[in-house]
GUZA-580386 format. One record per atom (N, C-alpha, C): residue number from 1; atom name; x, y, z. Coordinates in nm, 3 decimals, decimal comma. Atoms other than C-alpha are relative to their C-alpha. Example, Ala and Ser with C-alpha at 12.3 -4.5 7.8 and 13.67 -1.06 7.14 Angstrom:
<recs>
pos:1; site:N; u:0,089; v:-0,119; w:0,000
pos:1; site:CA; u:1,230; v:-0,450; w:0,780
pos:1; site:C; u:0,090; v:0,120; w:0,000
pos:2; site:N; u:-0,082; v:-0,119; w:-0,006
pos:2; site:CA; u:1,367; v:-0,106; w:0,714
pos:2; site:C; u:-0,077; v:0,109; w:0,073
</recs>
This chain:
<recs>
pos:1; site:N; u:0,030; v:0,042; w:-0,133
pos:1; site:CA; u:10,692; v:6,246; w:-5,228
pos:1; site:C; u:0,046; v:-0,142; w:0,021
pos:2; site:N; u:-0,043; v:0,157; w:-0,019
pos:2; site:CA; u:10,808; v:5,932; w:-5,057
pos:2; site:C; u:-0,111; v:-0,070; w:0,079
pos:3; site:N; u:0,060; v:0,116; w:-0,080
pos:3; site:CA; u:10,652; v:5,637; w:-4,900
pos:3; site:C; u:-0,002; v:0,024; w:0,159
pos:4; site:N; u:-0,023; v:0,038; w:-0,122
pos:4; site:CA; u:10,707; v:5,701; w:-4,532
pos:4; site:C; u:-0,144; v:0,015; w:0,058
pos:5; site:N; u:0,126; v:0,000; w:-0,081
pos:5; site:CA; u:10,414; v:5,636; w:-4,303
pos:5; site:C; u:0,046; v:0,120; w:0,098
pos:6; site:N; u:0,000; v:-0,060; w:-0,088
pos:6; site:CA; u:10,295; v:5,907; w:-4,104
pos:6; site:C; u:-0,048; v:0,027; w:0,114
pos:7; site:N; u:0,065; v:0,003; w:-0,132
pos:7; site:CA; u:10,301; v:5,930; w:-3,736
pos:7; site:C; u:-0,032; v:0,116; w:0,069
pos:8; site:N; u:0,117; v:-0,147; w:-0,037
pos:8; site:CA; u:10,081; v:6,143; w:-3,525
pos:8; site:C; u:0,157; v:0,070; w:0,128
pos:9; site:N; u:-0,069; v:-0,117; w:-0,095
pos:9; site:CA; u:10,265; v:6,417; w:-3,346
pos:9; site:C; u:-0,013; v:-0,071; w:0,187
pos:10; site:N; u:0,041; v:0,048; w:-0,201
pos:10; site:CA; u:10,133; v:6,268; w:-2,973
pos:10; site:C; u:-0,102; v:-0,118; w:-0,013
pos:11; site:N; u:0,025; v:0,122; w:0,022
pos:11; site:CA; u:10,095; v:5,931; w:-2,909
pos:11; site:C; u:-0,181; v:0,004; w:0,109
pos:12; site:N; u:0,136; v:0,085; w:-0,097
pos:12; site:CA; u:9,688; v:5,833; w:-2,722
pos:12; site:C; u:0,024; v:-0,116; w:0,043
pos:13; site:N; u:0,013; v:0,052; w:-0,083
pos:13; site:CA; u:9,722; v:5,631; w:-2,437
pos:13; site:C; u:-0,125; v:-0,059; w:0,015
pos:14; site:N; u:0,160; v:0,101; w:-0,046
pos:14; site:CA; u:9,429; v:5,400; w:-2,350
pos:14; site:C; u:0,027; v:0,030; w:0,176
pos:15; site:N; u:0,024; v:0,006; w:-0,152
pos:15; site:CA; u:9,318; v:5,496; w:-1,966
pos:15; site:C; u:-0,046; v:-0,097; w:0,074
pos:16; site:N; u:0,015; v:0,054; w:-0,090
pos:16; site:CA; u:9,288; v:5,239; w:-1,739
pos:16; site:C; u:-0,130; v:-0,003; w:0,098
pos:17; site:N; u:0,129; v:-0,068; w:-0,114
pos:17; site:CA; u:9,017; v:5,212; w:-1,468
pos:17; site:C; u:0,140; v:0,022; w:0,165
pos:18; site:N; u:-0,086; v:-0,071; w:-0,150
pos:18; site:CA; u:9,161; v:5,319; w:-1,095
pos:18; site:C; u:0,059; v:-0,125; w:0,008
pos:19; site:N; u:-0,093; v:0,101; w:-0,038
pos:19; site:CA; u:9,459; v:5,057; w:-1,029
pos:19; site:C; u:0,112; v:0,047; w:0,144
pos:20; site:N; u:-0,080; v:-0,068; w:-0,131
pos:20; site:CA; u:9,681; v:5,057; w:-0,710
pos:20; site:C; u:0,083; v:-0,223; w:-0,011
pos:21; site:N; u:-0,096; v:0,166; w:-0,010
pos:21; site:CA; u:9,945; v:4,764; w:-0,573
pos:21; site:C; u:-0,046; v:-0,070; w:0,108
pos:22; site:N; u:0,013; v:0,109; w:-0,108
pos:22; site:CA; u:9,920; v:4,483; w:-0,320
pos:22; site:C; u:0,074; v:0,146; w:0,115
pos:23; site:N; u:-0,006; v:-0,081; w:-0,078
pos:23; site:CA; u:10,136; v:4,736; w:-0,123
pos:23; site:C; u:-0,117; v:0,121; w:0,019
pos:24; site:N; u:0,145; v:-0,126; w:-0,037
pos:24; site:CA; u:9,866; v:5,052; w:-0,136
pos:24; site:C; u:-0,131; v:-0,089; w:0,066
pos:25; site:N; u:0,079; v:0,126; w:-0,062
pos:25; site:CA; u:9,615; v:4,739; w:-0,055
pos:25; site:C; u:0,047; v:-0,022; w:0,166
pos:26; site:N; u:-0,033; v:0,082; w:-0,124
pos:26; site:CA; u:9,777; v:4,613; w:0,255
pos:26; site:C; u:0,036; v:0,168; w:0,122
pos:27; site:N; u:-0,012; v:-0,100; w:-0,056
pos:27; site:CA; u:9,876; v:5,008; w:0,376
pos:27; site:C; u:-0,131; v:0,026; w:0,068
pos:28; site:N; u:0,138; v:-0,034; w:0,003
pos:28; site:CA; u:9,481; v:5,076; w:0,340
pos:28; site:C; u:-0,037; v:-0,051; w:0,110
pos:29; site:N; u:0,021; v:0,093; w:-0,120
pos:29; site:CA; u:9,384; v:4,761; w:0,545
pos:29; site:C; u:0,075; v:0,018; w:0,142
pos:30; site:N; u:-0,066; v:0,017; w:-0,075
pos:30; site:CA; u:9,650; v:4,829; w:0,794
pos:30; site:C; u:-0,050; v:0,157; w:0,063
pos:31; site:N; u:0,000; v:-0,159; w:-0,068
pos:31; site:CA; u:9,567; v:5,212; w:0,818
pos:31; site:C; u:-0,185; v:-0,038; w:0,078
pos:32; site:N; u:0,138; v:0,004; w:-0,048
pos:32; site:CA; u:9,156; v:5,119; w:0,880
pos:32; site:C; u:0,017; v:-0,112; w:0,133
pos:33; site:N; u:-0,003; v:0,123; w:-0,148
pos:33; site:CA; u:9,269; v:4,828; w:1,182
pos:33; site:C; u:0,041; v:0,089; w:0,083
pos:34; site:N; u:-0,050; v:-0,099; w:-0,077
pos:34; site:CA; u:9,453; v:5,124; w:1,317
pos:34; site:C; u:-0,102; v:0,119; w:0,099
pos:35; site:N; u:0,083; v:-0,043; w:0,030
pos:35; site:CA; u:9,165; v:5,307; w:1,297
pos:35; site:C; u:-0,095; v:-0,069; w:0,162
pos:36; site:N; u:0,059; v:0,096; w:-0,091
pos:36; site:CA; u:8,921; v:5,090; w:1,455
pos:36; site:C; u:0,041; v:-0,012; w:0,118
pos:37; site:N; u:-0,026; v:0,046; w:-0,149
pos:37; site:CA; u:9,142; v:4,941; w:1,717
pos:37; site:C; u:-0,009; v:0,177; w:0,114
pos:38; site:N; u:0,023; v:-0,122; w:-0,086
pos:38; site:CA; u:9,173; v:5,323; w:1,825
pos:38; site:C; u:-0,142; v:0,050; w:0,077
pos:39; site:N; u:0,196; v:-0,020; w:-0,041
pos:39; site:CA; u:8,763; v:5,383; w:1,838
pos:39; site:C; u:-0,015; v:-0,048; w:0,090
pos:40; site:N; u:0,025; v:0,086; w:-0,061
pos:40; site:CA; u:8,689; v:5,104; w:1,984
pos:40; site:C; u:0,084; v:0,003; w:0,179
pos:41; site:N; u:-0,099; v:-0,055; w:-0,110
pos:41; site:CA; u:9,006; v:5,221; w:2,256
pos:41; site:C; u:-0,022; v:0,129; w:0,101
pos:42; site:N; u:0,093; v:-0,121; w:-0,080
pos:42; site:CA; u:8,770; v:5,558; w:2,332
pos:42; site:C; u:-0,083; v:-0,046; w:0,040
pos:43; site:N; u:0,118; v:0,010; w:-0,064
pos:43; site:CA; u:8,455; v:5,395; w:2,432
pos:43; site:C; u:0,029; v:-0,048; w:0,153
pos:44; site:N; u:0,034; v:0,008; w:-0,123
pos:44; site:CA; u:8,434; v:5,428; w:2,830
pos:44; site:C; u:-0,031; v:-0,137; w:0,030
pos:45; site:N; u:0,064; v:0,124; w:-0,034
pos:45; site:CA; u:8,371; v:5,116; w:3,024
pos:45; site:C; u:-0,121; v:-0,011; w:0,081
pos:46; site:N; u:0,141; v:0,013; w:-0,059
pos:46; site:CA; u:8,058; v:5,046; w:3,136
pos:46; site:C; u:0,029; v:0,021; w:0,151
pos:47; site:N; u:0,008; v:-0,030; w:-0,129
pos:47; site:CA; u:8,003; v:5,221; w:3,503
pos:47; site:C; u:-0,054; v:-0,091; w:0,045
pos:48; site:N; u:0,083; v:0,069; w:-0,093
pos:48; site:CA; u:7,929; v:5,059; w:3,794
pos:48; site:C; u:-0,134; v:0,054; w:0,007
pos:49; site:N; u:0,143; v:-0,022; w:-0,060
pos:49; site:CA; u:7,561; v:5,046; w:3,911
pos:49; site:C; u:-0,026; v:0,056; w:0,070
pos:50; site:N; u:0,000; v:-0,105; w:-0,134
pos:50; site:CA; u:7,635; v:5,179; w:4,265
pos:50; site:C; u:0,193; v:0,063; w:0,016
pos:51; site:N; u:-0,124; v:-0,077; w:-0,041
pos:51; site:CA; u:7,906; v:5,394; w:4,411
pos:51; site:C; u:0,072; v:-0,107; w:0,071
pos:52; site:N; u:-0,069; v:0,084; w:-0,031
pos:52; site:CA; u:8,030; v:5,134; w:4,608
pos:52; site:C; u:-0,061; v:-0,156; w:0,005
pos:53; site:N; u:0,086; v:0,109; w:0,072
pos:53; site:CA; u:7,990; v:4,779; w:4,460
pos:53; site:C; u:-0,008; v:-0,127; w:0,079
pos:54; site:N; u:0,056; v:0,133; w:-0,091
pos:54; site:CA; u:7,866; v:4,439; w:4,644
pos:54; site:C; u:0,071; v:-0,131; w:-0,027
pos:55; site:N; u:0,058; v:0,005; w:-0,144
pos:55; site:CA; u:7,891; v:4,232; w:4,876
pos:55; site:C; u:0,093; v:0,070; w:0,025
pos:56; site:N; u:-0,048; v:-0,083; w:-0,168
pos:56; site:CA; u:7,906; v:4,448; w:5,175
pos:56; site:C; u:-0,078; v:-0,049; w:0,077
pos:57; site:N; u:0,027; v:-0,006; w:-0,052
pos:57; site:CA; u:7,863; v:4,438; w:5,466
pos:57; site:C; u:-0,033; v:0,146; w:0,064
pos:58; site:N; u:0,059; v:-0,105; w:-0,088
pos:58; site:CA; u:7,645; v:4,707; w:5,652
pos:58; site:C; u:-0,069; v:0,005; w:0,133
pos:59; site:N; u:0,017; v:-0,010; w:-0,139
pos:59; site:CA; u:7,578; v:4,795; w:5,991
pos:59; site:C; u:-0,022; v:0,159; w:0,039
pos:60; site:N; u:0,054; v:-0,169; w:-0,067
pos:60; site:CA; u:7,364; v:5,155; w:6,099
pos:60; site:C; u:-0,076; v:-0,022; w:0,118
pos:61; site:N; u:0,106; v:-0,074; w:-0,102
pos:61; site:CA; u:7,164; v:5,325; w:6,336
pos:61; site:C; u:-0,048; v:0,128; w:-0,020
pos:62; site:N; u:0,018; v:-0,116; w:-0,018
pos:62; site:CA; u:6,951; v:5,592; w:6,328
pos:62; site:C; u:-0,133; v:0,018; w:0,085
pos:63; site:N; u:0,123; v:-0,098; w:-0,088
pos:63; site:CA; u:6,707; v:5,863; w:6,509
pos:63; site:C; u:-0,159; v:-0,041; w:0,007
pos:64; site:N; u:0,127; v:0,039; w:0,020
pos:64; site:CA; u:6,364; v:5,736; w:6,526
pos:64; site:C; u:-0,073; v:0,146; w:0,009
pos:65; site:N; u:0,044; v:-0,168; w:-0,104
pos:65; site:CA; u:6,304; v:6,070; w:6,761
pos:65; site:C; u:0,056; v:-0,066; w:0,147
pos:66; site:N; u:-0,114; v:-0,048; w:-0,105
pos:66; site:CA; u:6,479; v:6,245; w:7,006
pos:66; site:C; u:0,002; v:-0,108; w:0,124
pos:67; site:N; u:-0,019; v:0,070; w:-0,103
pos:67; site:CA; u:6,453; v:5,963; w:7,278
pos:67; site:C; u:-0,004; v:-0,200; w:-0,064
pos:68; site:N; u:-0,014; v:0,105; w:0,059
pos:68; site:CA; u:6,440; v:5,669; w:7,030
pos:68; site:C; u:0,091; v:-0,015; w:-0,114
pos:69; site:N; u:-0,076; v:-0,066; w:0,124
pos:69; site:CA; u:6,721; v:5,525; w:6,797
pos:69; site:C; u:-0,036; v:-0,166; w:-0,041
pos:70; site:N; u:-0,004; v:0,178; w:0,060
pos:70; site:CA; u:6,724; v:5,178; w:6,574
pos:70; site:C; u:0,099; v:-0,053; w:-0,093
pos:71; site:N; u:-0,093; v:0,074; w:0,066
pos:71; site:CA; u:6,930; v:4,973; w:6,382
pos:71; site:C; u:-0,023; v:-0,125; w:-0,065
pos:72; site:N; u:-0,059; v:0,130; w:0,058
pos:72; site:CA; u:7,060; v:4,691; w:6,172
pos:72; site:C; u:0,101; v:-0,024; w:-0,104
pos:73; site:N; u:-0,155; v:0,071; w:0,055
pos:73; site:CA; u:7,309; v:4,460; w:6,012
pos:73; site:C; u:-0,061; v:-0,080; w:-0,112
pos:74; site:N; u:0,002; v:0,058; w:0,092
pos:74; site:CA; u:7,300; v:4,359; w:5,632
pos:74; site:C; u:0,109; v:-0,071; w:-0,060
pos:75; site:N; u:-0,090; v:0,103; w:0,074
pos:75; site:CA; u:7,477; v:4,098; w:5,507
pos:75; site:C; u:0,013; v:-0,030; w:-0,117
pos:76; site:N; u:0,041; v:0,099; w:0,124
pos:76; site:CA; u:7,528; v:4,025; w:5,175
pos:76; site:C; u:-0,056; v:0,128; w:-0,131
pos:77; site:N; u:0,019; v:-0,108; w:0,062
pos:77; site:CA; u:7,446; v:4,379; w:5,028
pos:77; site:C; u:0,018; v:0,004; w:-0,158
pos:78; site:N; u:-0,107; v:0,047; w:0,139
pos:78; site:CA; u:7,481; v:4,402; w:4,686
pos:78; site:C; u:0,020; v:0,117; w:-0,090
pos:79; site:N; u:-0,109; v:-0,103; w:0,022
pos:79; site:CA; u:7,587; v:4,764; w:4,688
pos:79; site:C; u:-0,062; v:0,090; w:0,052
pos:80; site:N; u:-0,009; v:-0,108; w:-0,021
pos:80; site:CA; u:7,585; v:5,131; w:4,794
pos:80; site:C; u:-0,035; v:0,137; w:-0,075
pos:81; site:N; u:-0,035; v:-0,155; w:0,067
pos:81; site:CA; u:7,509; v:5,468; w:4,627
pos:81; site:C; u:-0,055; v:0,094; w:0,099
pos:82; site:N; u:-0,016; v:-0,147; w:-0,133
pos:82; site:CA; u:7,539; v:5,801; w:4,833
pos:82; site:C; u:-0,077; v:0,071; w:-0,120
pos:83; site:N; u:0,055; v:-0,108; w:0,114
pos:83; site:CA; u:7,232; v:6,017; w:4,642
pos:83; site:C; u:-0,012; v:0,083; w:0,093
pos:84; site:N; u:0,050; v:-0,097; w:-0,068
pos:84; site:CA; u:7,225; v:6,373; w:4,789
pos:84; site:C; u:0,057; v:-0,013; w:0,152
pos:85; site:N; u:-0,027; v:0,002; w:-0,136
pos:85; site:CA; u:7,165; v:6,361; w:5,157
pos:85; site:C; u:0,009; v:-0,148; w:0,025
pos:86; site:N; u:0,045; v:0,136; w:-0,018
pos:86; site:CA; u:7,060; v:5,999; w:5,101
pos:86; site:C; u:0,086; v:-0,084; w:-0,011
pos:87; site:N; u:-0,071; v:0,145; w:0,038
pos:87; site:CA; u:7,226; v:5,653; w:5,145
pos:87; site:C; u:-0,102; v:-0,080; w:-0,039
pos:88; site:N; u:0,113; v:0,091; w:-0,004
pos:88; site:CA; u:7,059; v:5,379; w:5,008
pos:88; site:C; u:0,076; v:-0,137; w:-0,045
pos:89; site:N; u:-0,052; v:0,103; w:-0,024
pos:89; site:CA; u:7,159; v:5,030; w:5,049
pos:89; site:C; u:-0,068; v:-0,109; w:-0,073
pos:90; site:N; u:0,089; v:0,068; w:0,067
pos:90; site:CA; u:7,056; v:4,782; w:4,816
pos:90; site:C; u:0,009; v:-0,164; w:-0,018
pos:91; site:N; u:-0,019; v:0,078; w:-0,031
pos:91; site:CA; u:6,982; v:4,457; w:4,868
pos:91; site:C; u:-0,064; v:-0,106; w:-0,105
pos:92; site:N; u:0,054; v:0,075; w:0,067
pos:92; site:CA; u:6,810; v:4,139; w:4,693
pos:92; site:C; u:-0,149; v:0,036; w:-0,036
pos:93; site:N; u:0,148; v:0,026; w:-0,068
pos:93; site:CA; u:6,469; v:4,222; w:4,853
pos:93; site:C; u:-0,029; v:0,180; w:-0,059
pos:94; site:N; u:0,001; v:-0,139; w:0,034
pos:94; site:CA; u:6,509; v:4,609; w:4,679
pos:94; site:C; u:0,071; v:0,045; w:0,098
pos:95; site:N; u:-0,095; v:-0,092; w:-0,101
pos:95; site:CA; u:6,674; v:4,898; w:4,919
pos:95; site:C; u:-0,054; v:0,058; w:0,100
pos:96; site:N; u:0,018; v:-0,050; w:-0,131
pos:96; site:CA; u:6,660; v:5,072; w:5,207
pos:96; site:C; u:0,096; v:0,163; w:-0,001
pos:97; site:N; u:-0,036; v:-0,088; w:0,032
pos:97; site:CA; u:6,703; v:5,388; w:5,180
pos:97; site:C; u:0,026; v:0,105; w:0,181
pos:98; site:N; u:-0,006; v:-0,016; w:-0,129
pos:98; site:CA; u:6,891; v:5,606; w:5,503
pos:98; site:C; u:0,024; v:0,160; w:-0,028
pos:99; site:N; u:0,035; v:-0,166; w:0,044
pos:99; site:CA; u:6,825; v:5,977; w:5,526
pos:99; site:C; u:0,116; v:0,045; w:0,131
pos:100; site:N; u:-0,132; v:-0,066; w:-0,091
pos:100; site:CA; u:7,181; v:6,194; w:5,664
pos:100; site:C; u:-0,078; v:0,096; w:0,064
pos:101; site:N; u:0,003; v:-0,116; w:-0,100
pos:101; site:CA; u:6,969; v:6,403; w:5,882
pos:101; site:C; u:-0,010; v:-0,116; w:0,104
pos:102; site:N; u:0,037; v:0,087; w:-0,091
pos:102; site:CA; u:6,875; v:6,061; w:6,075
pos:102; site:C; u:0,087; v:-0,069; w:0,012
pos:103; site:N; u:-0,105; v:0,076; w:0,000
pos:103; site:CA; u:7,149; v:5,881; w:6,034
pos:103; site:C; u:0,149; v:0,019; w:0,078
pos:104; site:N; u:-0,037; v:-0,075; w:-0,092
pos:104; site:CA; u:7,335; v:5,840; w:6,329
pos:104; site:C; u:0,181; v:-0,101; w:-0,010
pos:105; site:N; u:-0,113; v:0,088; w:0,027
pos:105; site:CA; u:7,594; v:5,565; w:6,266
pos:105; site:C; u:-0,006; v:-0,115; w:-0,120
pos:106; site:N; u:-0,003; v:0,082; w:0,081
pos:106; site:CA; u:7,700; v:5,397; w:5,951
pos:106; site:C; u:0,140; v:-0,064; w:-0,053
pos:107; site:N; u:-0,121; v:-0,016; w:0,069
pos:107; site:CA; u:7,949; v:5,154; w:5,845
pos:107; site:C; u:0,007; v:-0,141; w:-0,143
pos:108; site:N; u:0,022; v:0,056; w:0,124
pos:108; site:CA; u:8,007; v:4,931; w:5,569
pos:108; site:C; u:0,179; v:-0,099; w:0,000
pos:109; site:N; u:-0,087; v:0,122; w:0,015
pos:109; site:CA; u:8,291; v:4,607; w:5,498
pos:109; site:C; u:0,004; v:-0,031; w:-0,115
pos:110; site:N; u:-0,009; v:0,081; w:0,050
pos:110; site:CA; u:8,361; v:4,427; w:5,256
pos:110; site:C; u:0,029; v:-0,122; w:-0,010
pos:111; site:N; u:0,012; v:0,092; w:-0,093
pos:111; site:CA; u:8,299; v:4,120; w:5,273
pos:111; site:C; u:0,109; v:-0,130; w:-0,095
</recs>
């Protein structure tokens, strides 16, 4: 027999823990900003309060009964929403609410 040292059929590798590059790094970061900026690109913007938004100007009349009618002029409104049959006009002082069976003339500006 001779001297030669003997080597193993298949060399063992030492494993590593999970490694990656500055590139896979900077892809990652770049894919999650992508990300984000998109999300953040679905959320709706905050609705208005009323249907139509303030100042207005408003100016009605309506039916008191059949031989009486009344009115007035708001200035300064600080908006509109049409609920139902209802208008209601809303002001500093709370609203005023105008019912479309009585409501005989309405109009509205901006001011």
């Amino acid at each position: 027999m001779t001297n030669e040292t003997m080597k193993p059929t298949c060399e063992v590798t030492q494993q590593r823990g999970f490694s990656f590059s500055l590139r896979s790094l900077l892809l990652l970061v770049l894919l999650a900003a992508l990300l984000f900026s998109w999300w953040f690109g679905q959320i709706p913007e905050a609705e208005s309060r009323f249907d139509i938004e303030g100042p207005v100007f408003v100016q009605y009349t309506i039916r008191k009964s059949p031989n009486t009618t009344a009115g007035d002029q708001i200035t300064g409104a600080l908006g509109i929403d049409f609920q139902g049959d209802n208008v209601v006009v809303y002001t500093e002082n709370g609203g005023t609410v105008l019912a479309s069976d009585t409501l005989i003339n309405f109009v509205w500006l901006y001011e």
